[in-house]
Gaussian input, Z-matrix of N, CA and C with variables (Angstrom, degrees):
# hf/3-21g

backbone

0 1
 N
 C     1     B1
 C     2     B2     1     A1
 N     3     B3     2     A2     1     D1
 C     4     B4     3     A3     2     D2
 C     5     B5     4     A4     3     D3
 N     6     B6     5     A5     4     D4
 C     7     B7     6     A6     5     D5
 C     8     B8     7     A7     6     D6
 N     9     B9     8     A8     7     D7
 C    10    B10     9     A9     8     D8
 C    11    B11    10    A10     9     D9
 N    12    B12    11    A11    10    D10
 C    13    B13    12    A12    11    D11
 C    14    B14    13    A13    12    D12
 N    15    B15    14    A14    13    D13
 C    16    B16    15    A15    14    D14
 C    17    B17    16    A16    15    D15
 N    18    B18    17    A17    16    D16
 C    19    B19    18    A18    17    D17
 C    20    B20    19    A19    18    D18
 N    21    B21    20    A20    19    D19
 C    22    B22    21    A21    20    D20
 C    23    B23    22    A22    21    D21
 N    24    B24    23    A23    22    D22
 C    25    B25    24    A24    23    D23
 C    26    B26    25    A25    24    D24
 N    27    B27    26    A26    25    D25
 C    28    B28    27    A27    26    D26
 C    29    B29    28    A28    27    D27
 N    30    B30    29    A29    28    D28
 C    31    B31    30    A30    29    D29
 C    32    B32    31    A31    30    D30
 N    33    B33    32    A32    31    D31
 C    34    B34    33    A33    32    D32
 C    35    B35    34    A34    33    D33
 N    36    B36    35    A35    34    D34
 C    37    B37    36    A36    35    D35
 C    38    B38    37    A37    36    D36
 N    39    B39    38    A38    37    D37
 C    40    B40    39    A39    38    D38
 C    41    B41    40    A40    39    D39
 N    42    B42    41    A41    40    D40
 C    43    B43    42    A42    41    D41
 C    44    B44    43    A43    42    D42
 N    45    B45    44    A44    43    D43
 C    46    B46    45    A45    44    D44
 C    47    B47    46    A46    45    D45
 N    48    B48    47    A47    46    D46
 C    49    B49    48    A48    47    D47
 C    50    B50    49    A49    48    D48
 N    51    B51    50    A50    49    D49
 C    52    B52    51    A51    50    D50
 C    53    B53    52    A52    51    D51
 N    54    B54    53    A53    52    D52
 C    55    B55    54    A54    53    D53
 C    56    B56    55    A55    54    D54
 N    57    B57    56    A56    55    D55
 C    58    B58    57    A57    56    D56
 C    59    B59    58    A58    57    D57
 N    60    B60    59    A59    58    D58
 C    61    B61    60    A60    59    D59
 C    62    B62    61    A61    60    D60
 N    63    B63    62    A62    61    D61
 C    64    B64    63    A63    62    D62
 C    65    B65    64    A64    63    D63
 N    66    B66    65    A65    64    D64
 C    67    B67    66    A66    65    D65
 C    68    B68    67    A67    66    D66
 N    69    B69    68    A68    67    D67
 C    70    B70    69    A69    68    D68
 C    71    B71    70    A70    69    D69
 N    72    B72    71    A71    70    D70
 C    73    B73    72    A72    71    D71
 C    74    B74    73    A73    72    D72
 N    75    B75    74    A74    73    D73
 C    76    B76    75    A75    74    D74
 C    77    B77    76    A76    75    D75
 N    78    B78    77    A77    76    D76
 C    79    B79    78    A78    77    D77
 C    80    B80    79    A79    78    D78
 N    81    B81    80    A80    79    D79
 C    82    B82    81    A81    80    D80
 C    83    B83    82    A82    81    D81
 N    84    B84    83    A83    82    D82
 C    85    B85    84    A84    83    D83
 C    86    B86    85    A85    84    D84
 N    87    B87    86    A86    85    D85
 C    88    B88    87    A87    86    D86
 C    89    B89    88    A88    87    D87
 N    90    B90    89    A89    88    D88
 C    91    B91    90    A90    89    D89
 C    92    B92    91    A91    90    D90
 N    93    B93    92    A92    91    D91
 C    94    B94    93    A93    92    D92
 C    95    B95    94    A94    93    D93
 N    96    B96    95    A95    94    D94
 C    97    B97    96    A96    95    D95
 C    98    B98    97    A97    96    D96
 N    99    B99    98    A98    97    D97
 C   100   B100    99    A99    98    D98
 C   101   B101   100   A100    99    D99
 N   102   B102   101   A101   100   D100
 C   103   B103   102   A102   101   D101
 C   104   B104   103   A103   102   D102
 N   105   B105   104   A104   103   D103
 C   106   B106   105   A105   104   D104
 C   107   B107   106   A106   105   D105
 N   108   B108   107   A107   106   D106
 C   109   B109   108   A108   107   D107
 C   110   B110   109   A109   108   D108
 N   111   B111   110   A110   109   D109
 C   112   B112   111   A111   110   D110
 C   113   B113   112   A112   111   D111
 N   114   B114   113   A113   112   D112
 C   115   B115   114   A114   113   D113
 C   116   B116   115   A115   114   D114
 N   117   B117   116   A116   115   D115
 C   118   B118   117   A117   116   D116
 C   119   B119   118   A118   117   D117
 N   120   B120   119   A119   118   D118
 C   121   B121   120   A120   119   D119
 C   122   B122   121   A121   120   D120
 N   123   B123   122   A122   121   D121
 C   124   B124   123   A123   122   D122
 C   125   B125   124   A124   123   D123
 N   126   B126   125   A125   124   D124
 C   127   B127   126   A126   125   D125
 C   128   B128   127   A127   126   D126
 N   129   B129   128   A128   127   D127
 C   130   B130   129   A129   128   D128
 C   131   B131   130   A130   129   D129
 N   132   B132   131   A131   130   D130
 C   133   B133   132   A132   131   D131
 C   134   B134   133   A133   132   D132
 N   135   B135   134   A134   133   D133
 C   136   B136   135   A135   134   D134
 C   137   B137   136   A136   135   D135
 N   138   B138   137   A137   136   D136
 C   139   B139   138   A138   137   D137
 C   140   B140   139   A139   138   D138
 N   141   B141   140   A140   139   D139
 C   142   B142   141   A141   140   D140
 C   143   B143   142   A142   141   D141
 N   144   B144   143   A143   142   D142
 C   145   B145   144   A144   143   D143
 C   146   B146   145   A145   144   D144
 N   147   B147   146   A146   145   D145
 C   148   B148   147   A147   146   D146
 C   149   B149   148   A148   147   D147
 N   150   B150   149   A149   148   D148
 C   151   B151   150   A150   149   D149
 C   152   B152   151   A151   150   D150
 N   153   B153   152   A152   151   D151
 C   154   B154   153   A153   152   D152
 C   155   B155   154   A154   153   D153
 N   156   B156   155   A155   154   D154
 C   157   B157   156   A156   155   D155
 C   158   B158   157   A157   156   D156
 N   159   B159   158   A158   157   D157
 C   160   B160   159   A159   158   D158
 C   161   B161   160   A160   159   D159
 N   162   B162   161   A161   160   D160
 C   163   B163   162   A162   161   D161
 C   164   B164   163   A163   162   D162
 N   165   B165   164   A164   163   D163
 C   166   B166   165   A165   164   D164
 C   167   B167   166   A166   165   D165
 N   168   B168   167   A167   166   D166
 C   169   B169   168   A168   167   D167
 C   170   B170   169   A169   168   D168
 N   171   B171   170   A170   169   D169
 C   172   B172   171   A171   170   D170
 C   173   B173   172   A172   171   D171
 N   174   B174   173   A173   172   D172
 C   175   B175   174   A174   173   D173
 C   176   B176   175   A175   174   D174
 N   177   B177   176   A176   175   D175
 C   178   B178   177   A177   176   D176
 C   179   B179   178   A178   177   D177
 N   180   B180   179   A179   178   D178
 C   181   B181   180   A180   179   D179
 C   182   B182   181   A181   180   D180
 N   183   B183   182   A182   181   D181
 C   184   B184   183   A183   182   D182
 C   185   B185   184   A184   183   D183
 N   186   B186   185   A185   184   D184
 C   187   B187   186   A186   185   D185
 C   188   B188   187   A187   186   D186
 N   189   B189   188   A188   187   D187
 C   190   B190   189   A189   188   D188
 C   191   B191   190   A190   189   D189
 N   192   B192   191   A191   190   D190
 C   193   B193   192   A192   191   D191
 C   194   B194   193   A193   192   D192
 N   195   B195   194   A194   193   D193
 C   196   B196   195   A195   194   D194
 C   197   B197   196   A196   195   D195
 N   198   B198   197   A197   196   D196
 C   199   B199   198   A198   197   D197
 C   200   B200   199   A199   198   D198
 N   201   B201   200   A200   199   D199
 C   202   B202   201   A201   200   D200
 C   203   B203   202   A202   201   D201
 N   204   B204   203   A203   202   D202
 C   205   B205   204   A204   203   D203
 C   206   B206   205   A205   204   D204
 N   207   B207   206   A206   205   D205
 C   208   B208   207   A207   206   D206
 C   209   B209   208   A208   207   D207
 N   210   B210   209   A209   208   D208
 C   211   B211   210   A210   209   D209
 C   212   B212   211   A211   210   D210
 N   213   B213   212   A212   211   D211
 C   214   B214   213   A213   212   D212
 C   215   B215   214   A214   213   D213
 N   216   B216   215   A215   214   D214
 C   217   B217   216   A216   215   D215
 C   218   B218   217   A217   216   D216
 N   219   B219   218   A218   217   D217
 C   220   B220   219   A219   218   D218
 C   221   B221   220   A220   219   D219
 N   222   B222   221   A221   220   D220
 C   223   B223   222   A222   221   D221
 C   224   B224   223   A223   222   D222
 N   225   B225   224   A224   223   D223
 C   226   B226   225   A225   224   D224
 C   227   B227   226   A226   225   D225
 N   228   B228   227   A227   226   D226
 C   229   B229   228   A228   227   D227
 C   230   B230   229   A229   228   D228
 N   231   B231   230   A230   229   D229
 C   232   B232   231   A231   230   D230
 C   233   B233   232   A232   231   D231
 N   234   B234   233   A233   232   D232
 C   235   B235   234   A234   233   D233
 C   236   B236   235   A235   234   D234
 N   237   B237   236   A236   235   D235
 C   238   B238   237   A237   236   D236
 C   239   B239   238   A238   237   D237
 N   240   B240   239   A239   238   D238
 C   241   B241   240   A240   239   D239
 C   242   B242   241   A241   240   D240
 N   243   B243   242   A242   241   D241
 C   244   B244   243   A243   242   D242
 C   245   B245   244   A244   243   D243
 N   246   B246   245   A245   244   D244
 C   247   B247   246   A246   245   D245
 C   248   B248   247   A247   246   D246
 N   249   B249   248   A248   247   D247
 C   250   B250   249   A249   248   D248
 C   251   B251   250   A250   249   D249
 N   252   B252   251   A251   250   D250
 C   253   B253   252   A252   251   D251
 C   254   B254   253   A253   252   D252
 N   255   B255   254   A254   253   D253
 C   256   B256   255   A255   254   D254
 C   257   B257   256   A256   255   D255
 N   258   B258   257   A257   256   D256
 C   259   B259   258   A258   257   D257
 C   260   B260   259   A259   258   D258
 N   261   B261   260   A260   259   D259
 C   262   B262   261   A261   260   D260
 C   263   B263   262   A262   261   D261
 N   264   B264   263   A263   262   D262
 C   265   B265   264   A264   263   D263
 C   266   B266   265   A265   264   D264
 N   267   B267   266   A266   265   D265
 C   268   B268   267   A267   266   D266
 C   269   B269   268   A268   267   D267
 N   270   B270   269   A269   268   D268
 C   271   B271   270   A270   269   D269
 C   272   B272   271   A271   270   D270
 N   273   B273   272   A272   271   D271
 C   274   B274   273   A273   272   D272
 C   275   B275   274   A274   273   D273
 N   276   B276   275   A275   274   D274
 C   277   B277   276   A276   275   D275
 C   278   B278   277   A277   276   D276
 N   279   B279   278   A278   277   D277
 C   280   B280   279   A279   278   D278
 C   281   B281   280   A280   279   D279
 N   282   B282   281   A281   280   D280
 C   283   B283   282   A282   281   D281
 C   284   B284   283   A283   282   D282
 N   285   B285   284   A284   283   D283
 C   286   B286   285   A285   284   D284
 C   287   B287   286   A286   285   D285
 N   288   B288   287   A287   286   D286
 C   289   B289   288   A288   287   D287
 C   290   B290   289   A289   288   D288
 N   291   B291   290   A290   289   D289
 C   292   B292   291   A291   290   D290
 C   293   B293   292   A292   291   D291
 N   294   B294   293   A293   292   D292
 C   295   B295   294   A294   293   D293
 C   296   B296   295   A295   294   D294
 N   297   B297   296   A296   295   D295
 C   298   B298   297   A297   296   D296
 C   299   B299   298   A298   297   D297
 N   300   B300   299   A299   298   D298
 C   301   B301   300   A300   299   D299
 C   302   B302   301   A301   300   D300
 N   303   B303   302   A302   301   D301
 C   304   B304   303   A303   302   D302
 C   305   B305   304   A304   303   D303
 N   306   B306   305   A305   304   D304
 C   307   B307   306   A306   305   D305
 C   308   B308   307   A307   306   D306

   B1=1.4579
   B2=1.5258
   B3=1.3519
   B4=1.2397
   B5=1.9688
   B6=1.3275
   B7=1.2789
   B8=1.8121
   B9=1.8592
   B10=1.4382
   B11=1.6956
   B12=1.3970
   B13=1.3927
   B14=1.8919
   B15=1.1330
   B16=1.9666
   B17=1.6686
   B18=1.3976
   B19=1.8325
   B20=1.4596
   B21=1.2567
   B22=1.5389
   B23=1.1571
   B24=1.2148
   B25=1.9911
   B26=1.7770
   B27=1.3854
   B28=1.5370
   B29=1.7678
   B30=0.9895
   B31=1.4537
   B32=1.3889
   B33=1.2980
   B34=1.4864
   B35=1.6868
   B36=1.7886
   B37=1.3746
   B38=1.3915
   B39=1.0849
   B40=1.7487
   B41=0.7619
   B42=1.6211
   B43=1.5119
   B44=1.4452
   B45=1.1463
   B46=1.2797
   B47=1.5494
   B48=1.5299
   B49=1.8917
   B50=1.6141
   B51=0.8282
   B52=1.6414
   B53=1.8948
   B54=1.1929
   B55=1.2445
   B56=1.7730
   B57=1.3399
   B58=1.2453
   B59=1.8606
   B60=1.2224
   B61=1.7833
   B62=1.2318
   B63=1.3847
   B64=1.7151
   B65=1.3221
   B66=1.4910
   B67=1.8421
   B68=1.7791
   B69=0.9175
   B70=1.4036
   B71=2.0252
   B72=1.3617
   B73=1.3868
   B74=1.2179
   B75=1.0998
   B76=1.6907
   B77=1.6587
   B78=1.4011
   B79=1.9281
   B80=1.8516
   B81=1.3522
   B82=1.4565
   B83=1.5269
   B84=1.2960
   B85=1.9660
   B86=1.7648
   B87=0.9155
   B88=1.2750
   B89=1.6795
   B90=1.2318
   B91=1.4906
   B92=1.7533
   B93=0.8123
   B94=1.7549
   B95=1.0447
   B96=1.5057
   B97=1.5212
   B98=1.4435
   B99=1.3430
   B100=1.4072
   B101=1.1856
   B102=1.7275
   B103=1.3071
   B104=1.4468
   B105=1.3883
   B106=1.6582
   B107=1.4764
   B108=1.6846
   B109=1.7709
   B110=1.3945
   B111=1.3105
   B112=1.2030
   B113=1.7430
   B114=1.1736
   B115=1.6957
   B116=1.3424
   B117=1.1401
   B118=1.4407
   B119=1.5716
   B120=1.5711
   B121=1.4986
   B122=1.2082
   B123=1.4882
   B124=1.2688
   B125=1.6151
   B126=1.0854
   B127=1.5461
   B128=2.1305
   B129=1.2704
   B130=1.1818
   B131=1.2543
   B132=1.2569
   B133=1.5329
   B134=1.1534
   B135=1.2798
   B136=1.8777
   B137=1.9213
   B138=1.3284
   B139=1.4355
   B140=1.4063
   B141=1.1955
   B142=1.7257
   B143=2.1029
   B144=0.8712
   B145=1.2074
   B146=1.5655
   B147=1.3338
   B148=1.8468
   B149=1.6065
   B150=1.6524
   B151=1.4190
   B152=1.3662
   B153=1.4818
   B154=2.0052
   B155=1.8359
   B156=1.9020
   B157=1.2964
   B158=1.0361
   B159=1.7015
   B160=1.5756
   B161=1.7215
   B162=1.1108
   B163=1.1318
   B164=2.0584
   B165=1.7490
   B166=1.5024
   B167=1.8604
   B168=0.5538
   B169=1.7664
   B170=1.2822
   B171=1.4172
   B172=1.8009
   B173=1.4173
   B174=2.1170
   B175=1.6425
   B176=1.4198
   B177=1.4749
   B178=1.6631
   B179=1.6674
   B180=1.9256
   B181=1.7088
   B182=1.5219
   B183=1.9000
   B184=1.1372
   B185=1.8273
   B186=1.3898
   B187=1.6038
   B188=1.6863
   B189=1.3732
   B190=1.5909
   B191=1.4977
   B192=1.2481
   B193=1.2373
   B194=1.2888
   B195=1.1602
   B196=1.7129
   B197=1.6360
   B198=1.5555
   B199=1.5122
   B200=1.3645
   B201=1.5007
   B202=1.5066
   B203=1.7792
   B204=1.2965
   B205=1.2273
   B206=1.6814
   B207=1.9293
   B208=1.0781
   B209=1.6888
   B210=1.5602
   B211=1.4243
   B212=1.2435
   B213=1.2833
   B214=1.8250
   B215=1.4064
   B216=1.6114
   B217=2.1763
   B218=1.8352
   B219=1.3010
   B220=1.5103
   B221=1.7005
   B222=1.0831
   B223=1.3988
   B224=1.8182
   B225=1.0029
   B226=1.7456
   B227=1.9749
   B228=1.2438
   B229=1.7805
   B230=1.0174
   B231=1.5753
   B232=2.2421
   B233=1.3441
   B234=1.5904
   B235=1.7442
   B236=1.6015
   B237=1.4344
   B238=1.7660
   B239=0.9092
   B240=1.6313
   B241=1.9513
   B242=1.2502
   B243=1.4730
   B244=1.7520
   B245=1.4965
   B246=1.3862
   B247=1.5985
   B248=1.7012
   B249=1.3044
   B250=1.7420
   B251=1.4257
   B252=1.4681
   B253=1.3429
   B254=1.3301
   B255=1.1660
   B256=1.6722
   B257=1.6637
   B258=1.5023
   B259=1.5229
   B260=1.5789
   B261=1.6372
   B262=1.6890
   B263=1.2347
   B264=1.3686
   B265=1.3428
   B266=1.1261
   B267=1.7436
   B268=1.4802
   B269=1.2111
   B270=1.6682
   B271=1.3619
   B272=1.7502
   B273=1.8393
   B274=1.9700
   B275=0.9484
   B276=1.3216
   B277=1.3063
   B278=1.6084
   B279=1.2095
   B280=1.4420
   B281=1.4249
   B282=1.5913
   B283=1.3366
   B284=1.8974
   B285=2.0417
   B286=1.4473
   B287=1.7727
   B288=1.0473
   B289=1.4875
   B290=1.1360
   B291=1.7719
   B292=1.7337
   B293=1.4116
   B294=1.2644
   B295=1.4408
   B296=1.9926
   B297=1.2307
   B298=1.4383
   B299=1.1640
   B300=1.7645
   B301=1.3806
   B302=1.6668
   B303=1.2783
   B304=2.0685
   B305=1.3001
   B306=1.8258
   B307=1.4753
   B308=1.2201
   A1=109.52
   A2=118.78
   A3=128.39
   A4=118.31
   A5=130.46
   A6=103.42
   A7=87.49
   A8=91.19
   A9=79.49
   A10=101.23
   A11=100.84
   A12=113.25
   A13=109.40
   A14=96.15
   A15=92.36
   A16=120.24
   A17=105.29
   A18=111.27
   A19=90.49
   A20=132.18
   A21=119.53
   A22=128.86
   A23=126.31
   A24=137.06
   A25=84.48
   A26=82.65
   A27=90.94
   A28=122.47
   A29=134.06
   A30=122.19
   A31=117.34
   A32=109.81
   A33=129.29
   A34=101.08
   A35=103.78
   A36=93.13
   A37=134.47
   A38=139.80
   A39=129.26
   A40=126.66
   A41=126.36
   A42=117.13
   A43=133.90
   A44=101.19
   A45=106.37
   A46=103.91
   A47=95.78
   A48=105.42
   A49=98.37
   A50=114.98
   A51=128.74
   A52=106.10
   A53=95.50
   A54=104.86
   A55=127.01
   A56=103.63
   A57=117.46
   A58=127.78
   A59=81.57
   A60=92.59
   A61=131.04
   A62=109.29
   A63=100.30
   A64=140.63
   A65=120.32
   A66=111.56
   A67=90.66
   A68=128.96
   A69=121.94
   A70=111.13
   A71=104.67
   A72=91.15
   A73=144.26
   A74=104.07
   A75=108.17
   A76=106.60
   A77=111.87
   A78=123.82
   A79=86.19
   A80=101.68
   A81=97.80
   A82=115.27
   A83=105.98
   A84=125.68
   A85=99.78
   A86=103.93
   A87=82.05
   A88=127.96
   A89=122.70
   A90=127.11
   A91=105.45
   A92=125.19
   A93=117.63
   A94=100.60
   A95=155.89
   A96=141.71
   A97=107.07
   A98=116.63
   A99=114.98
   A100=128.17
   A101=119.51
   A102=126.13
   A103=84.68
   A104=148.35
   A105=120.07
   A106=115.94
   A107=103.45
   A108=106.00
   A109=133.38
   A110=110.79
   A111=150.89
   A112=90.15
   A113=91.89
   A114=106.07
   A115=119.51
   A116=132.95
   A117=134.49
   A118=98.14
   A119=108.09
   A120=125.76
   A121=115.69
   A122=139.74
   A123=154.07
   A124=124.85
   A125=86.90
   A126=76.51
   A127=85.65
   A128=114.82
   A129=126.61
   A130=126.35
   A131=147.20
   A132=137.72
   A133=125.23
   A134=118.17
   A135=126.42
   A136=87.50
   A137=90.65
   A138=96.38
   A139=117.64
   A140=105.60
   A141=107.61
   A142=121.09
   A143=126.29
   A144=140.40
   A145=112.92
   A146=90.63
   A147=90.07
   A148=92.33
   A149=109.77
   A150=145.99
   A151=109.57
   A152=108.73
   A153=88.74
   A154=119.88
   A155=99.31
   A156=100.48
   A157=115.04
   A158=145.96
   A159=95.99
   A160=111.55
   A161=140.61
   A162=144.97
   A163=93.14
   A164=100.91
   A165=98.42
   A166=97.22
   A167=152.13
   A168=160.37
   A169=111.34
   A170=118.96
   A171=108.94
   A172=149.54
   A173=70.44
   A174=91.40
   A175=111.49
   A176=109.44
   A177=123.51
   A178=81.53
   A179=90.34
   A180=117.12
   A181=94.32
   A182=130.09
   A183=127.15
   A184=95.56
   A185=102.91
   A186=97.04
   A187=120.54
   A188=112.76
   A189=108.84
   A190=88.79
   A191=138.95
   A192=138.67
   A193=124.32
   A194=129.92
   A195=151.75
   A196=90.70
   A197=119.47
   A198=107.74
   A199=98.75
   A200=142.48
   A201=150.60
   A202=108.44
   A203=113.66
   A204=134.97
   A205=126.78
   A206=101.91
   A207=89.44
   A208=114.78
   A209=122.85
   A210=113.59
   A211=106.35
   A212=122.72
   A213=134.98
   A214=83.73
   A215=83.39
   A216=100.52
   A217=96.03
   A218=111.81
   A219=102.99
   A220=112.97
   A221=122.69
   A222=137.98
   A223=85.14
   A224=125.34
   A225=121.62
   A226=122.81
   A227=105.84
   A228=85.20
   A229=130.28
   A230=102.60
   A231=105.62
   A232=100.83
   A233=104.60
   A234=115.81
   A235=77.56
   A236=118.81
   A237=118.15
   A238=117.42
   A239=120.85
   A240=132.89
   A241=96.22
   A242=124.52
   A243=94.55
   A244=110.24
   A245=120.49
   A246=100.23
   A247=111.19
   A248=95.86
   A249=98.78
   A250=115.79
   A251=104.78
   A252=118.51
   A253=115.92
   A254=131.17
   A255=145.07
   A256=85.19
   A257=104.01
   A258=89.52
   A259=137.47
   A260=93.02
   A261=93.54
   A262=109.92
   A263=123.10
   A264=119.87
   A265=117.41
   A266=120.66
   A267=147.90
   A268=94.83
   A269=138.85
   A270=103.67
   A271=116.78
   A272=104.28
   A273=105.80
   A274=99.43
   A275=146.55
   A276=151.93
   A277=103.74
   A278=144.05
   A279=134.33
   A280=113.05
   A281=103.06
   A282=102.58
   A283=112.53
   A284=89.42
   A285=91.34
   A286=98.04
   A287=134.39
   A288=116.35
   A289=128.03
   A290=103.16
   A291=115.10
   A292=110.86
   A293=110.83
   A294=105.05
   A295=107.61
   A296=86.36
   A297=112.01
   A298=110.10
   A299=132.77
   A300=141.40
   A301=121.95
   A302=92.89
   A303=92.13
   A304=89.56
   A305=99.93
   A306=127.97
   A307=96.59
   D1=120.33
   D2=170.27
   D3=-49.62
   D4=143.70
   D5=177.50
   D6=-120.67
   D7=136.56
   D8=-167.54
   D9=-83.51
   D10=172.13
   D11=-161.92
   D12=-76.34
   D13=-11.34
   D14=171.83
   D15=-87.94
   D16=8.21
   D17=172.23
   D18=-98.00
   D19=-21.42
   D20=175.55
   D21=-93.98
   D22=156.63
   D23=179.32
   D24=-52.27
   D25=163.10
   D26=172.21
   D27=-79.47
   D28=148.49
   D29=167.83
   D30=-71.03
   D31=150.34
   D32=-171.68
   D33=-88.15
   D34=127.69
   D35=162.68
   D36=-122.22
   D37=178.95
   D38=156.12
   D39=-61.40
   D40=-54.49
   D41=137.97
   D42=-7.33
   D43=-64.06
   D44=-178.31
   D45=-20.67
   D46=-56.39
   D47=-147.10
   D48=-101.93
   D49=23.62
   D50=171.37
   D51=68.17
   D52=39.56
   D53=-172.57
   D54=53.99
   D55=33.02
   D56=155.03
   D57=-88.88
   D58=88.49
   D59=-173.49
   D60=-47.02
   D61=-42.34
   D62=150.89
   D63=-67.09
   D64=-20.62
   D65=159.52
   D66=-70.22
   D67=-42.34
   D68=-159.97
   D69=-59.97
   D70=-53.76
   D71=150.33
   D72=-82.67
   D73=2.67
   D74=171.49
   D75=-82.91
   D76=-9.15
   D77=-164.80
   D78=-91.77
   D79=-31.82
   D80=-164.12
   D81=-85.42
   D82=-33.85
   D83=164.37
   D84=-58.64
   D85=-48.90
   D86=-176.79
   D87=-75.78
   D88=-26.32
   D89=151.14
   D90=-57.36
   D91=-40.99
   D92=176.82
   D93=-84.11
   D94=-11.38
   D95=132.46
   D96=-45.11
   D97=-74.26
   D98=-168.60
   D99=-43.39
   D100=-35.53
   D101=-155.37
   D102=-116.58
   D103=-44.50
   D104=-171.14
   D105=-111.00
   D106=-17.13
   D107=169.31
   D108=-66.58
   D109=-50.92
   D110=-150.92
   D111=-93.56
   D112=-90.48
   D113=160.61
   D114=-34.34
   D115=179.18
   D116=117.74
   D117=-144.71
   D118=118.02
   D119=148.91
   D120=-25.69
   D121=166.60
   D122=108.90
   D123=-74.89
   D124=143.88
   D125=178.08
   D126=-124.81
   D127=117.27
   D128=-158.58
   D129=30.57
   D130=-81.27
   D131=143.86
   D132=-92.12
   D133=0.09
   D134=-170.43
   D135=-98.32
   D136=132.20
   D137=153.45
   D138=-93.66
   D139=127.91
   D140=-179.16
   D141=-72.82
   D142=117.07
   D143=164.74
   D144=-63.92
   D145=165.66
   D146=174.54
   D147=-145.45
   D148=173.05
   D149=165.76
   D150=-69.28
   D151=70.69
   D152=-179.66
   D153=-69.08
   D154=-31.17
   D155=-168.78
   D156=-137.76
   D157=112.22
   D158=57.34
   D159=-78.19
   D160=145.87
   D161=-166.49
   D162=-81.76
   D163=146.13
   D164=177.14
   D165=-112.13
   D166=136.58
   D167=177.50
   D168=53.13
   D169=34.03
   D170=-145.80
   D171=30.76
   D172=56.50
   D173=153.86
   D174=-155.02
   D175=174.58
   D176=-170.44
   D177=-44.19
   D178=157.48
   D179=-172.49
   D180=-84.85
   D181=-30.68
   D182=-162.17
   D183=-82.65
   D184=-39.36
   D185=174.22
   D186=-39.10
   D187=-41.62
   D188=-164.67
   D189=-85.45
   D190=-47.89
   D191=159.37
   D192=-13.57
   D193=-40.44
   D194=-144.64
   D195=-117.53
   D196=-47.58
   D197=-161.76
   D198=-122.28
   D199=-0.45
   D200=154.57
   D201=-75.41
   D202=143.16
   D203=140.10
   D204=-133.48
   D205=176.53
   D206=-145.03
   D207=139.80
   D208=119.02
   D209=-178.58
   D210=-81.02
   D211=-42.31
   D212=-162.39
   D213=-89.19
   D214=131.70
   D215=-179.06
   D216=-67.73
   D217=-46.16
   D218=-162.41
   D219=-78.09
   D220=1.63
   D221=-147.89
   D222=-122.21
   D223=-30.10
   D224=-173.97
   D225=-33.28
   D226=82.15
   D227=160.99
   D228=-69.78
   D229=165.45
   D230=169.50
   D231=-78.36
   D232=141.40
   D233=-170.47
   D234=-111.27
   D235=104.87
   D236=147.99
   D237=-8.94
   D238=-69.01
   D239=-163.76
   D240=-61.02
   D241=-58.33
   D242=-170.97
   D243=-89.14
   D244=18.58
   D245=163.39
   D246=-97.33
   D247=4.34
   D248=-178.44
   D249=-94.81
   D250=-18.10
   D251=-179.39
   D252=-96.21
   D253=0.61
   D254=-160.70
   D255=-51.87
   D256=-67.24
   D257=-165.11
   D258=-79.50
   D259=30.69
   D260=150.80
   D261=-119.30
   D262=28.59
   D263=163.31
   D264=-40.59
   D265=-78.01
   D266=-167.40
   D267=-56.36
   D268=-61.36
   D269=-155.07
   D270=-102.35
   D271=2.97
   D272=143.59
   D273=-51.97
   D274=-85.37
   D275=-153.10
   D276=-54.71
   D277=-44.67
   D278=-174.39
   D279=-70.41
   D280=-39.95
   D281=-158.81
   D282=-134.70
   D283=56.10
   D284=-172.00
   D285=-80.63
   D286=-37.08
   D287=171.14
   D288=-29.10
   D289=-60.70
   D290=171.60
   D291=-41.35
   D292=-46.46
   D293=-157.05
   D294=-112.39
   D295=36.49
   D296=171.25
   D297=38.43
   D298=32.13
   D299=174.72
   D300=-69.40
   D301=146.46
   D302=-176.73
   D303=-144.34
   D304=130.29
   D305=172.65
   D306=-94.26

């Protein structure tokens, strides 16, 4: 089942920030503060944890995780698509039943 895109936060863009990539990830750290730091999700009865340390630019280890790809850890770029999507992290993860999701 498709989840259509108006049950979700909006995506974050580069645009947005006139293509200044550092407000742009700093727009995106801060929704992954809000929603898994600050917070912590469930993901059905498990509360989900994160990777705070070793820290990557000074930030959580799960953050570069979430918006890096890449096989070689030291070799990792930022993939745009999942830093635009950060903020449907939390509520895939809350409400994968609803939205009939399979990990």
């Amino acid at each position: 089942m498709a989840i259509h895109s108006n049950l979700l936060p909006s995506k974050i863009y580069l645009q947005d920030y006139s293509g200044d990539y550092t407000r742009f990830i700093d727009a995106v750290y801060k929704v992954f503060e809000k929603d898994f730091v600050k917070y912590h999700p469930y993901f059905g009865k498990y509360r989900l944890g994160l990777k705070y340390h070793p820290k990557f630019q000074d930030r959580a280890y799960t953050f570069y995780h979430m918006t890096h790809k890449g096989d070689i850890e030291s070799e990792r770029i930022p993939d745009l698509r999942r830093c635009e999507c950060m903020p449907w992290g939390k509520p895939t993860v809350e409400k994968t039943r609803e939205y009939s999701l399979k990990f």
